[in-house]
DRENMAR-997597 format. One record per residue: residue number from 1; chain; x, y, z of N, C-alpha, C, O in turn. Coordinates in nm, 4 decimals. Example, Ala and Ser with C-alpha at 12.3 -4.5 7.8 and 13.67 -1.06 7.14 Angstrom:
BEGIN
+-----+------+----------+----------+----------+----------+----------+----------+----------+----------+----------+----------+----------+----------+
! pos ! unit !   n.east !  n.north !     n.up !  ca.east ! ca.north !    ca.up !   c.east !  c.north !     c.up !   o.east !  o.north !     o.up !
+-----+------+----------+----------+----------+----------+----------+----------+----------+----------+----------+----------+----------+----------+
!   1 !    A !   1.3190 !  -0.5690 !   0.7800 !   1.2300 !  -0.4500 !   0.7800 !   1.3200 !  -0.3300 !   0.7800 !   1.4236 !  -0.3319 !   0.8465 !
!   2 !    A !   1.2850 !  -0.2250 !   0.7080 !   1.3670 !  -0.1060 !   0.7140 !   1.2900 !   0.0030 !   0.7870 !   1.3409 !   0.1138 !   0.8039 !
+-----+------+----------+----------+----------+----------+----------+----------+----------+----------+----------+----------+----------+----------+
This chain:
BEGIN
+-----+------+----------+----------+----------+----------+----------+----------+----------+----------+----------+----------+----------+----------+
! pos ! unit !   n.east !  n.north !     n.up !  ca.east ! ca.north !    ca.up !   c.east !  c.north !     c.up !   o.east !  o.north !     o.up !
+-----+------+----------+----------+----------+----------+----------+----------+----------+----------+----------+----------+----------+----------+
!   1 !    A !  -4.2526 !   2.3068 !  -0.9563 !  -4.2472 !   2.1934 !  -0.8661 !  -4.1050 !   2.1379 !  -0.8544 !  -4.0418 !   2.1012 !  -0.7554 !
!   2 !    A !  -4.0708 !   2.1426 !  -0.9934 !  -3.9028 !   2.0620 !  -0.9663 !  -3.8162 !   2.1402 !  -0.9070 !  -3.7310 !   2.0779 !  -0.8437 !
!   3 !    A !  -3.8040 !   2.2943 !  -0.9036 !  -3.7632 !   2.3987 !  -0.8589 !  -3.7233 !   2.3555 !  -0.6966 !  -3.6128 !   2.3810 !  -0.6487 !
!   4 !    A !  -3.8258 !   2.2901 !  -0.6256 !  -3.7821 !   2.2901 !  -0.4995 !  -3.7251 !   2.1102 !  -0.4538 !  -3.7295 !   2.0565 !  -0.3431 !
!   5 !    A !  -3.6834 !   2.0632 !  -0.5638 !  -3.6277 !   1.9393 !  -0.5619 !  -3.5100 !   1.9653 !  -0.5356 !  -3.4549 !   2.0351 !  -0.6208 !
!   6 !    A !  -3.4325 !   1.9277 !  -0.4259 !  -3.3010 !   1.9090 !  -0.4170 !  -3.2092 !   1.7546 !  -0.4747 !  -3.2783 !   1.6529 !  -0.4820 !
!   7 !    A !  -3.1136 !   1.7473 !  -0.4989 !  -3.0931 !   1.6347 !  -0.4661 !  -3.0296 !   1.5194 !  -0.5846 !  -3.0291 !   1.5800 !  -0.6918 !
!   8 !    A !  -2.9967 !   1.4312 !  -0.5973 !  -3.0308 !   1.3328 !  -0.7696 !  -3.1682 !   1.2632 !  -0.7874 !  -3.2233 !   1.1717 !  -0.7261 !
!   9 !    A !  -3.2084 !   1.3498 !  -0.9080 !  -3.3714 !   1.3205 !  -0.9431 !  -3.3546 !   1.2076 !  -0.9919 !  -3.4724 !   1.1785 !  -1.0125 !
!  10 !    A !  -3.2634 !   1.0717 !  -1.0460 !  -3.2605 !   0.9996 !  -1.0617 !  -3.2462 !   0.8632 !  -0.9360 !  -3.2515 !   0.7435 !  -0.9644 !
!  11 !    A !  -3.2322 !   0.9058 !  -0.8323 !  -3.2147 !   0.8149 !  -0.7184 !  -3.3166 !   0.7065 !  -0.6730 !  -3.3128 !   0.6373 !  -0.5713 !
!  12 !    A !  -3.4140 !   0.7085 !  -0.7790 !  -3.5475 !   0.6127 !  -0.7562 !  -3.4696 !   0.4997 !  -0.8023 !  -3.4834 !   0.3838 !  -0.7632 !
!  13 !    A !  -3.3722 !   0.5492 !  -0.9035 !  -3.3089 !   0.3823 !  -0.9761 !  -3.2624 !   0.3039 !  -0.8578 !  -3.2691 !   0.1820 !  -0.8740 !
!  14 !    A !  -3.2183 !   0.3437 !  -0.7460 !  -3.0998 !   0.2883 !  -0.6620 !  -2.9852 !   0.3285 !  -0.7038 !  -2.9566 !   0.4000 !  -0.7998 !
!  15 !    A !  -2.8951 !   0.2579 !  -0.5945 !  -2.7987 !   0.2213 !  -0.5953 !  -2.6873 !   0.2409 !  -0.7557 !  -2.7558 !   0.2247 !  -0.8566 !
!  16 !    A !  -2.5256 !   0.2736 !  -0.7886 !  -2.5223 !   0.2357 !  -0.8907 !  -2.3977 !   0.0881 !  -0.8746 !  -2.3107 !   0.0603 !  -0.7920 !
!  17 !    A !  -2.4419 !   0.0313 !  -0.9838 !  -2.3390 !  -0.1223 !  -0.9536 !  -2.2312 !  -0.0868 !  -1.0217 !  -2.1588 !  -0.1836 !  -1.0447 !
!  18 !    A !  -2.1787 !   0.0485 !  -1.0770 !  -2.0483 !   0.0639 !  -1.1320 !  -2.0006 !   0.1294 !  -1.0044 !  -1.8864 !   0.0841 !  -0.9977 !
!  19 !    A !  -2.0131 !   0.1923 !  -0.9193 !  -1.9401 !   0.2314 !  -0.7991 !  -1.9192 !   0.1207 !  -0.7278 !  -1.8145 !   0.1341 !  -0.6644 !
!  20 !    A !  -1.9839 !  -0.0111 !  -0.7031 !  -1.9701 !  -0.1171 !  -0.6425 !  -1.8478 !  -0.1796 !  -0.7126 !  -1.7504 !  -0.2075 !  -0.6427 !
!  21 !    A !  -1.8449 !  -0.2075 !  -0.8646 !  -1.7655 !  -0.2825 !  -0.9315 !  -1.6059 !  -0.1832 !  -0.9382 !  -1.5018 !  -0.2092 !  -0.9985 !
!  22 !    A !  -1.6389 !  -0.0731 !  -0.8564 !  -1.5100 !  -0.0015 !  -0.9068 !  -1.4171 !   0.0010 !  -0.7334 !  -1.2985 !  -0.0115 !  -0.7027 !
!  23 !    A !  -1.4892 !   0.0140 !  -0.6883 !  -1.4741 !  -0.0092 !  -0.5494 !  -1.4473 !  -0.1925 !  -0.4846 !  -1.4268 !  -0.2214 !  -0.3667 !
!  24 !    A !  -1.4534 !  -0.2643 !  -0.5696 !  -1.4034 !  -0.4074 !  -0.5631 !  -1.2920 !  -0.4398 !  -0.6240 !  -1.2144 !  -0.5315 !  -0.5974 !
!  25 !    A !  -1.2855 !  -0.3352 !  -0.7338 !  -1.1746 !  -0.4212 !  -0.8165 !  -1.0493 !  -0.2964 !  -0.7343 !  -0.9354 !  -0.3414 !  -0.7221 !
!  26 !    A !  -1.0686 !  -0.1796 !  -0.6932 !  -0.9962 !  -0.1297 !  -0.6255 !  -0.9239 !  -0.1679 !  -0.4451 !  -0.8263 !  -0.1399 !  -0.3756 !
!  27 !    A !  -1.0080 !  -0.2208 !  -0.4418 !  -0.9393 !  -0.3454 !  -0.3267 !  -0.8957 !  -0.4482 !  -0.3749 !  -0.8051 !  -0.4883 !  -0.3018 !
!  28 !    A !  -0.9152 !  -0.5324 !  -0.4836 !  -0.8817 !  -0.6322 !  -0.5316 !  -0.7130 !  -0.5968 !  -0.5667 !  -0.6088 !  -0.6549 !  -0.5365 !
!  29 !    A !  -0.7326 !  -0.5151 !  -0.6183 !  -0.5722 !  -0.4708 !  -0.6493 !  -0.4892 !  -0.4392 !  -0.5213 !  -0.4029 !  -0.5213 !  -0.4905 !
!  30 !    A !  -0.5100 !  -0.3052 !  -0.4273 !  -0.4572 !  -0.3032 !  -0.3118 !  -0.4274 !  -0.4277 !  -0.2219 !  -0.3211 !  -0.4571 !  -0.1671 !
!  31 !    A !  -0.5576 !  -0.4994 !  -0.2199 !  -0.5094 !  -0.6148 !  -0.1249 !  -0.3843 !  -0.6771 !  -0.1819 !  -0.2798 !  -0.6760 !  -0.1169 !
!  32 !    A !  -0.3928 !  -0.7339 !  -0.3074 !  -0.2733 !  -0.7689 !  -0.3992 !  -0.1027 !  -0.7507 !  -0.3783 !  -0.0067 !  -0.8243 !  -0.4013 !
!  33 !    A !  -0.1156 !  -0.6391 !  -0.3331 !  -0.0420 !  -0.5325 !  -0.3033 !  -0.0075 !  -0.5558 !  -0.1937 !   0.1059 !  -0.5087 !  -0.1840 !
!  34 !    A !  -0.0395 !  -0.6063 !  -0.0913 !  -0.0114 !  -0.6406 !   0.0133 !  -0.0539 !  -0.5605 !   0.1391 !   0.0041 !  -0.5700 !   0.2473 !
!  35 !    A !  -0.1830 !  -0.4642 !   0.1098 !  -0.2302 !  -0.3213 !   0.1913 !  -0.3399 !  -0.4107 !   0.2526 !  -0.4198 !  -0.4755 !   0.1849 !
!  36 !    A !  -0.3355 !  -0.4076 !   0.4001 !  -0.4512 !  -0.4547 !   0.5184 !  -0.5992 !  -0.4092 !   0.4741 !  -0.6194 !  -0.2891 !   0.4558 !
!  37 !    A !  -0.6497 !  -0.4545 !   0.4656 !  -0.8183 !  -0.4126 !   0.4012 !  -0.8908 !  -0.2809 !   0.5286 !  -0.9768 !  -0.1944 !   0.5123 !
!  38 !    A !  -0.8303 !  -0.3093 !   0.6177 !  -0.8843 !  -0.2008 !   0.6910 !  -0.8388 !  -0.0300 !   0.6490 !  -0.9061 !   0.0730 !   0.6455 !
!  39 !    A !  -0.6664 !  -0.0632 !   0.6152 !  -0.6354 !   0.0426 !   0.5551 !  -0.6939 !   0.0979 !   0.3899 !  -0.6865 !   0.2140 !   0.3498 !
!  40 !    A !  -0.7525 !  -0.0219 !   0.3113 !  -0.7839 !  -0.0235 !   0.2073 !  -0.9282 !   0.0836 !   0.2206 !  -0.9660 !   0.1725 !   0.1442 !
!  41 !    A !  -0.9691 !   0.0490 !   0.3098 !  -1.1057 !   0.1016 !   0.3097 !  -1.1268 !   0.2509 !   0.4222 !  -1.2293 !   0.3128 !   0.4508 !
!  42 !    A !  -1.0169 !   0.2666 !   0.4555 !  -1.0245 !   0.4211 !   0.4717 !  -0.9457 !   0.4995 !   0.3407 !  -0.9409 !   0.6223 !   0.3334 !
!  43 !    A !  -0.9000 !   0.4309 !   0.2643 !  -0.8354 !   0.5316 !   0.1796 !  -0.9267 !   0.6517 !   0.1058 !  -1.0319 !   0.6037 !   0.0636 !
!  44 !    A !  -0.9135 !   0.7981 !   0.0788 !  -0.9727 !   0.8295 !   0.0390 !  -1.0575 !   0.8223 !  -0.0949 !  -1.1725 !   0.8657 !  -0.1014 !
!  45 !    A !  -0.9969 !   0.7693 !  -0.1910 !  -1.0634 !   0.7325 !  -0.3109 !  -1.2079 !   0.6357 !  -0.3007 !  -1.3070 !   0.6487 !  -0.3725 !
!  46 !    A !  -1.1837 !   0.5101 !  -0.1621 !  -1.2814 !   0.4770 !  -0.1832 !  -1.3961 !   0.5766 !  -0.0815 !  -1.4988 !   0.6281 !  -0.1256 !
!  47 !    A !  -1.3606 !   0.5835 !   0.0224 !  -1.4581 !   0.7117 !   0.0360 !  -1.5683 !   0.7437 !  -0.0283 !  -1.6855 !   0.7061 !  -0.0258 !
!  48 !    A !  -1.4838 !   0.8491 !  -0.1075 !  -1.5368 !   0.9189 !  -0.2469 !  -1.6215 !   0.8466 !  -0.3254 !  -1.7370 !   0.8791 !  -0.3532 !
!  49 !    A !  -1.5497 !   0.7242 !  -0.3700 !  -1.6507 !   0.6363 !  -0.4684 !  -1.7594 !   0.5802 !  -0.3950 !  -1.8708 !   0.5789 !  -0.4472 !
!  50 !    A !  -1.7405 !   0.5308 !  -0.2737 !  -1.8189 !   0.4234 !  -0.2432 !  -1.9176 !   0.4860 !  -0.0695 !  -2.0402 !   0.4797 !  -0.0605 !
!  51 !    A !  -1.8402 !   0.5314 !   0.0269 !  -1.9070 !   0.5256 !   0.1407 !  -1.9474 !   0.4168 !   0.1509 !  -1.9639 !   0.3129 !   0.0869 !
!  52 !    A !  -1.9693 !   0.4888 !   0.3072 !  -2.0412 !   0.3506 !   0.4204 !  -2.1206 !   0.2324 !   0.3215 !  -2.0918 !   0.1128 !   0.3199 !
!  53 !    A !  -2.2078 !   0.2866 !   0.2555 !  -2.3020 !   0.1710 !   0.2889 !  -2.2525 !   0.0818 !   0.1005 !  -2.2611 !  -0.0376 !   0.0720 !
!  54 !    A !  -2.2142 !   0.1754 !   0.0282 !  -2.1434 !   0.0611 !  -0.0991 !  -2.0042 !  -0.0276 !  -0.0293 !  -1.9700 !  -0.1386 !  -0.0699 !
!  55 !    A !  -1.9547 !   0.0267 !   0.0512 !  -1.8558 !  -0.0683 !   0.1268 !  -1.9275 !  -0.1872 !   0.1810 !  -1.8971 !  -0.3007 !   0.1444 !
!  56 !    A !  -2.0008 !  -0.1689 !   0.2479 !  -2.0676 !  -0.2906 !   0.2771 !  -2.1272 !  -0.3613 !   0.2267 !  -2.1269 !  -0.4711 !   0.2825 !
!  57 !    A !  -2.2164 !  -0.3514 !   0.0928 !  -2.2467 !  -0.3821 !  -0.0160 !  -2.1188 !  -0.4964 !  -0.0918 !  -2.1446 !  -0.6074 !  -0.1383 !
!  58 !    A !  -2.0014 !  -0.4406 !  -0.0875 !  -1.9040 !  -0.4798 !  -0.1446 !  -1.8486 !  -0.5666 !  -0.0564 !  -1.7963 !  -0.6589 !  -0.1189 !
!  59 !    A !  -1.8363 !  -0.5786 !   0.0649 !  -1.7744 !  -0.6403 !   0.1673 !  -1.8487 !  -0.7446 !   0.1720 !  -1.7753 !  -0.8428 !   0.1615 !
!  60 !    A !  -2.0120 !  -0.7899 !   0.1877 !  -2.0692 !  -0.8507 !   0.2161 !  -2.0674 !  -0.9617 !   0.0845 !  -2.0967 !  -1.0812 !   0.0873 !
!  61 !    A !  -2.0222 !  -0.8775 !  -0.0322 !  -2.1080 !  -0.9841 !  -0.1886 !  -1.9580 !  -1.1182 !  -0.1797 !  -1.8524 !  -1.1180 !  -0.1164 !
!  62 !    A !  -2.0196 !  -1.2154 !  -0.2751 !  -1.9390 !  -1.3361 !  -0.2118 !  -1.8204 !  -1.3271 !  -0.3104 !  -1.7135 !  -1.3684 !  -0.2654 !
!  63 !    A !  -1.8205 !  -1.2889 !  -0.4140 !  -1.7358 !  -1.2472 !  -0.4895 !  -1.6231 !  -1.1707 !  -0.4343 !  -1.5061 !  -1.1948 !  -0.4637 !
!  64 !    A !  -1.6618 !  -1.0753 !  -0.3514 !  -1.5187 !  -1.0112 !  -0.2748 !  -1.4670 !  -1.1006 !  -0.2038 !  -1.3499 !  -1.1364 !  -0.2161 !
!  65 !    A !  -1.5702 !  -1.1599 !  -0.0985 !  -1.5011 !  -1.2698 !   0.0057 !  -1.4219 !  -1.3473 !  -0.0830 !  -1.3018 !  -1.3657 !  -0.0632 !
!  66 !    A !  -1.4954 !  -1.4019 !  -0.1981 !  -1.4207 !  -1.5051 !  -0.2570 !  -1.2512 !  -1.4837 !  -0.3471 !  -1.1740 !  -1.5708 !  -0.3871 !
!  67 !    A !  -1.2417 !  -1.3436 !  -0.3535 !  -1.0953 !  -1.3113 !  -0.3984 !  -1.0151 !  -1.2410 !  -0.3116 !  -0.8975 !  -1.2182 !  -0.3397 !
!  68 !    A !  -1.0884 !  -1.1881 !  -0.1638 !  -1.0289 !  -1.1837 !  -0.1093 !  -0.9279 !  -1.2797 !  -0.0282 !  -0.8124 !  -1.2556 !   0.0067 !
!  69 !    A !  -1.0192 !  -1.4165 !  -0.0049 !  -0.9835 !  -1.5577 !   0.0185 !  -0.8831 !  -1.5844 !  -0.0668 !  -0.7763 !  -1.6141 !  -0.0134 !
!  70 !    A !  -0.8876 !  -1.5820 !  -0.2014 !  -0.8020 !  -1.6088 !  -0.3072 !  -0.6664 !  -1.6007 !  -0.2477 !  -0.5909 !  -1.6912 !  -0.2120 !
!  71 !    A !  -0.6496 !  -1.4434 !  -0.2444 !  -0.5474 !  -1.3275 !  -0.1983 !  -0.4426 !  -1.3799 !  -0.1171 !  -0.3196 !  -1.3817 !  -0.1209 !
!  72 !    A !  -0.5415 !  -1.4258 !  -0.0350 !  -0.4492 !  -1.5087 !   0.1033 !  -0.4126 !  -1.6262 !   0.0759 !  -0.2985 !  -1.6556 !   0.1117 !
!  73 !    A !  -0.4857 !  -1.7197 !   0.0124 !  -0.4091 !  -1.8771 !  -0.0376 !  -0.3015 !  -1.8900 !  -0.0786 !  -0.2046 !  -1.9586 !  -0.0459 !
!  74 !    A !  -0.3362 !  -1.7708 !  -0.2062 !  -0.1594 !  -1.7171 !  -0.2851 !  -0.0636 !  -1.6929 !  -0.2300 !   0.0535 !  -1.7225 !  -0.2539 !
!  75 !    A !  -0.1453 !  -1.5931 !  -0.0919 !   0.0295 !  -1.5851 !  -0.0614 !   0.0877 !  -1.6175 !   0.0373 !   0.1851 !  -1.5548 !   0.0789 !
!  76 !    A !   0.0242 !  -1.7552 !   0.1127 !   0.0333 !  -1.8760 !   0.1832 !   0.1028 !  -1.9997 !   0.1157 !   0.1791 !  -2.0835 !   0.1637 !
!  77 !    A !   0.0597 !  -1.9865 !   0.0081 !   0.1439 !  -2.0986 !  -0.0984 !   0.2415 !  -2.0053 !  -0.1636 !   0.2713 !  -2.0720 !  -0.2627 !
!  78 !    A !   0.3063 !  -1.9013 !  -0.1718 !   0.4102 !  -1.8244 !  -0.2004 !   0.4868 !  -1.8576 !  -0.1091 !   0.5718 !  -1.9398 !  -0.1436 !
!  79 !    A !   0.4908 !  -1.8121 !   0.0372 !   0.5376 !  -1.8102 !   0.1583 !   0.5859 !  -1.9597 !   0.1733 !   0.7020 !  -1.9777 !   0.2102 !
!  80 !    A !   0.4869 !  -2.0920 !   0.1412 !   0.5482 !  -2.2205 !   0.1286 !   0.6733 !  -2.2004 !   0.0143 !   0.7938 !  -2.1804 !   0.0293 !
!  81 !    A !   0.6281 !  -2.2082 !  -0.0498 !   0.7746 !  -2.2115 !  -0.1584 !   0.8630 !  -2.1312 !  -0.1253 !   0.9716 !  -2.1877 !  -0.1121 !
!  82 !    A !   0.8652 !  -2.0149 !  -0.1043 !   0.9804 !  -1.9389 !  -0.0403 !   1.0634 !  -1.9873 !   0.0678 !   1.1826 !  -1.9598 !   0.0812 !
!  83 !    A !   0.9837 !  -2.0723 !   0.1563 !   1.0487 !  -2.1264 !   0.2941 !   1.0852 !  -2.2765 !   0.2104 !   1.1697 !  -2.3482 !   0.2640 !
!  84 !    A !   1.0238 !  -2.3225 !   0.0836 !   1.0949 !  -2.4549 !   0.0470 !   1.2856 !  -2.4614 !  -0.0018 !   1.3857 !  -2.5299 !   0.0192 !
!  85 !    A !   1.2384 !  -2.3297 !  -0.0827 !   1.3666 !  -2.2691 !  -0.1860 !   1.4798 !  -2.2592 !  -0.0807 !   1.5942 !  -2.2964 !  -0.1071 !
!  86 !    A !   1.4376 !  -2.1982 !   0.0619 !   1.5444 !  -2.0962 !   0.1093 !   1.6039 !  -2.2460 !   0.1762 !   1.7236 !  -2.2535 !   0.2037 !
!  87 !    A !   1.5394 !  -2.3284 !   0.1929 !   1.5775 !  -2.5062 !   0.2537 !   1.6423 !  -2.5597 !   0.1722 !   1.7292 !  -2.6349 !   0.2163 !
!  88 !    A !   1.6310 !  -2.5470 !   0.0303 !   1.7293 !  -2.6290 !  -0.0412 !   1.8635 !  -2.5757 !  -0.0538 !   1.9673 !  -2.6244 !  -0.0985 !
!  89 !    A !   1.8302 !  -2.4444 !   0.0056 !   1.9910 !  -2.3421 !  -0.0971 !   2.0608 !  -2.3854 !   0.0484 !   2.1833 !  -2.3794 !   0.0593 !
!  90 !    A !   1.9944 !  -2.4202 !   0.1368 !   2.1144 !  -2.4253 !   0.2742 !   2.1798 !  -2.5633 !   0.3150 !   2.2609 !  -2.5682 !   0.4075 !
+-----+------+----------+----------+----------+----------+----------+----------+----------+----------+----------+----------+----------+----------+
């Protein structure tokens, strides 16, 4: 019977949440980095790890939104101080 099973005989579990968690913290870093999330998410690694539908998984959970948000505050309040600094030196 198992003979004509193709496939992962384990896939009743779902989903796994270490491809999710590896695929977040791998944008978490790129974005960091200063790489456009659109480019982030064709890269091939995540691909590989994640596809379509763990990307979205990951895109959607609030935890990404919420450091992706982070991402940008930082370096909105970087960008302030940089434009404060470059005002005093002139």
């Amino acid at each position: 019977m198992l003979s004509h099973y193709r496939g992962n005989p384990f896939s009743f579990l779902g989903p796994r949440p270490f491809r999710e968690a590896r695929v977040r913290s791998y944008i978490a870093v790129q974005h960091r980095l200063g790489r456009p999330l659109l480019e982030i998410l064709d890269d091939p690694y995540v691909r590989r790890c994640g596809g379509d539908s763990v990307c979205r998984k990951v895109l959607d959970d609030p935890r990404t939104i919420a450091m992706l948000e982070q991402d940008v505050e930082d370096a909105i309040r970087e960008l302030g101080r940089q434009v404060t600094d470059r005002g005093r030196r002139h």
